[in-house]
N, C-alpha and C positions, 0 to 999 in steps of 0.2 A: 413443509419445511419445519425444522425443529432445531430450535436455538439456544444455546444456555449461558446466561447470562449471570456471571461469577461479580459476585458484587454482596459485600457486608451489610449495605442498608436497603433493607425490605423494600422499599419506596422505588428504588431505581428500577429492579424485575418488571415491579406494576406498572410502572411510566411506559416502560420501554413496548411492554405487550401491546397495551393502545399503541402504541406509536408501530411497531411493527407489521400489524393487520394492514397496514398501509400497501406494505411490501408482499404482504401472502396473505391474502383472506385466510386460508387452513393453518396460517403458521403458528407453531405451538413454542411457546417460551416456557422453560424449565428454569428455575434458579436453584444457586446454591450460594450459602455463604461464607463457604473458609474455600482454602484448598483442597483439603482431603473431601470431602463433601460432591466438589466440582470433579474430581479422578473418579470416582465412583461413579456419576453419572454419564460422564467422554468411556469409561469400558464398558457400557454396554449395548447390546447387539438389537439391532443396528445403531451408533453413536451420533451422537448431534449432529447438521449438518453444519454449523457454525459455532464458537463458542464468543461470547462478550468479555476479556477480563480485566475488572478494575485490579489495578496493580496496586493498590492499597488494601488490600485485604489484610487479617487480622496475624501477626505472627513472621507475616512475609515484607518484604524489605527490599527497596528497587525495582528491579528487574528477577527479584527471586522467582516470583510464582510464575511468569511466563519461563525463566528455564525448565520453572519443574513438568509444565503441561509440555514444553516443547520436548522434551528427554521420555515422557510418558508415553503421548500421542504426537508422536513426528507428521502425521497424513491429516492431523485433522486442524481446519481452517480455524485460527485464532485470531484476531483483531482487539487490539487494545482500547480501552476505554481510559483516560486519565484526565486529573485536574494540572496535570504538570507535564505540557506539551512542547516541553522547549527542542530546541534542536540536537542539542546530543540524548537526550532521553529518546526522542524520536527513532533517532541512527541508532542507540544500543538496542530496542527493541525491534527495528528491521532485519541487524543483525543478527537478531535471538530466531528470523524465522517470521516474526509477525506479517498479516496479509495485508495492515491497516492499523492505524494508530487516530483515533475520532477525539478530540479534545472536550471534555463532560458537558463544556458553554459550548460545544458544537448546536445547531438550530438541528430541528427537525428532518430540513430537505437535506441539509447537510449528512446528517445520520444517514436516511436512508440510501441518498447517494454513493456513500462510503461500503455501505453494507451491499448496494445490488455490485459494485465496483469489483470487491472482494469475492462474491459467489461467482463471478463470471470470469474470474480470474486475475484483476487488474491489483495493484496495489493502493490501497488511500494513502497520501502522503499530507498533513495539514500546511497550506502555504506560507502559514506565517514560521513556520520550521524550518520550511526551506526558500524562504523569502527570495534572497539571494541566492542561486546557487551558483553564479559563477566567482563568488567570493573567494579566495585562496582559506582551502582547511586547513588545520593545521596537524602535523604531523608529531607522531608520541614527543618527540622530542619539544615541541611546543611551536617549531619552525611552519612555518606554511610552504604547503606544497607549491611547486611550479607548474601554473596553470596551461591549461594544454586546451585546443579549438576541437572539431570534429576532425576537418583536415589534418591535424597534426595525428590523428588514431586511424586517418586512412579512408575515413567515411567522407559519401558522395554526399551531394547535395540533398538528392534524397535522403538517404540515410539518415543525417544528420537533420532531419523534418522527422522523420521515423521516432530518432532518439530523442526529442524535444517532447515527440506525444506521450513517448512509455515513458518519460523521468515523469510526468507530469498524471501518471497513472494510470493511462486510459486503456482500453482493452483494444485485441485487432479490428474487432468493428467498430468500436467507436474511432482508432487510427480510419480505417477505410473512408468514413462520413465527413473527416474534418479534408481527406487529401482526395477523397474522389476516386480512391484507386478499388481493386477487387481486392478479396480479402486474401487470395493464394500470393498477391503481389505485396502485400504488405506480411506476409508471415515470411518471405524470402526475407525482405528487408530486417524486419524486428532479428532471422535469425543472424544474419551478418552483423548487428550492432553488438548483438551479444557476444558474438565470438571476438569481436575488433575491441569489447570493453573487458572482456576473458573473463566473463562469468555467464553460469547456466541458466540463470533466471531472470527477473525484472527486477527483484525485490535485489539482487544483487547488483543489477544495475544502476539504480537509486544510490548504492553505494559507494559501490564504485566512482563511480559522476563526482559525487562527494569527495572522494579520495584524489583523484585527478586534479580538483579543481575548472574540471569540464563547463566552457563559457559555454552556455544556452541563450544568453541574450541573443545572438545571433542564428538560432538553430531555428528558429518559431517558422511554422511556415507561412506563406503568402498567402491570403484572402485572396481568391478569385473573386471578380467581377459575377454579375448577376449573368445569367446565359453564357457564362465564358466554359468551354471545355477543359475538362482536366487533362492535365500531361500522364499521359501514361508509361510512367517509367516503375 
């Protein structure tokens, strides 16, 4: 596996490489330290399998340099690294495309969690970002949206256990392991939440959820008992 980790200060690259062998004995980290620097290494053949990028790099501003990688390399997996993990930085950088947003004070297991999360296809969302999510957002206007259940977008019981795991990032197998189901029977489901939240992906669904005002407190699913059978629905 081969990583590149866009970040200004020398010292993070190195942190990160020990920390990474965790995740890939063979995994190779690449740094760079501007932008331009980071483009140059994502074109070429074959391209990193992940990139790291702190959003404070030297020149760039906000959410700049994730537009610029995501407008460069649209296919290749980005994950944000930042010290300023609030909740609308989060959402603009989900928006932008991001696979994962890891806050810098993230721990260790945290990292790596975030990072196997992301190569498997899931998205890392940090909780304290989305703390609440069945809070009312608020809309351009400044108004808060009117919040809406599962049932009110149509989703079964199931479903709405399905869309509690994917807000929450987790991939089809780990969905299969928390609900006991096969994983053919949980990619039905993941695929009707997305259609029922009217977007193509998870990372949109995060959003989405957001936008709605979508209560989850009541989506979580039920702990089975020890030796109890799952429902297979």
């Amino acid at each position: 596996m081969r990583i590149l980790v866009v970040d200004d200060h020398p010292l993070i690259p190195e942190a990160l490489a020990t920390t990474l062998t965790v995740l890939d004995a063979g995994c190779v980290v690449e740094s760079a330290g501007d932008l331009e620097a980071a483009l140059r290494i994502s074109e070429q053949d074959p391209p990193p399998d992940m990139v790291l990028l702190d959003l404070g790099l030297p020149g760039q501003h906000g959410l700049s340099a994730l537009s610029a990688f995501r407008e460069a390399q649209p296919a290749l997996p980005v994950v944000v690294l930042s010290a300023d993990a609030g909740r609308d930085r989060v959402l603009s950088a989900l928006e932008l495309g991001a696979m994962g947003f890891i806050p810098k004070t993230a721990r260790k297991e945290v990292l790596l969690n975030a990072l196997r999360l992301a190569i498997s296809g899931g998205v890392y969302v940090p909780p304290d970002a989305l703390h609440h999510p069945w809070e009312l957002p608020a809309t351009a206007g400044g108004a808060a949206s009117e919040a809406c259940t599962p049932a009110d977008l149509g989703m079964t019981e199931r479903q709405a256990q399905v869309c509690a795991l994917l807000l929450r990032g987790m991939t089809n197998k780990l969905i299969c392991k928390e609900l006991g189901l096969a994983e053919g029977t949980i990619k039905i489901h993941v695929s009707a939440v997305l259609k029922l939240l009217g977007v193509p992906n998870r990372t949109q669904a995060v959003l989405a959820a957001h936008r709605l005002g979508l209560r989850t407190e009541r989506m979580r699913p039920r702990i089975r008992a020890a030796g109890e059978e799952p429902a297979r629905t």
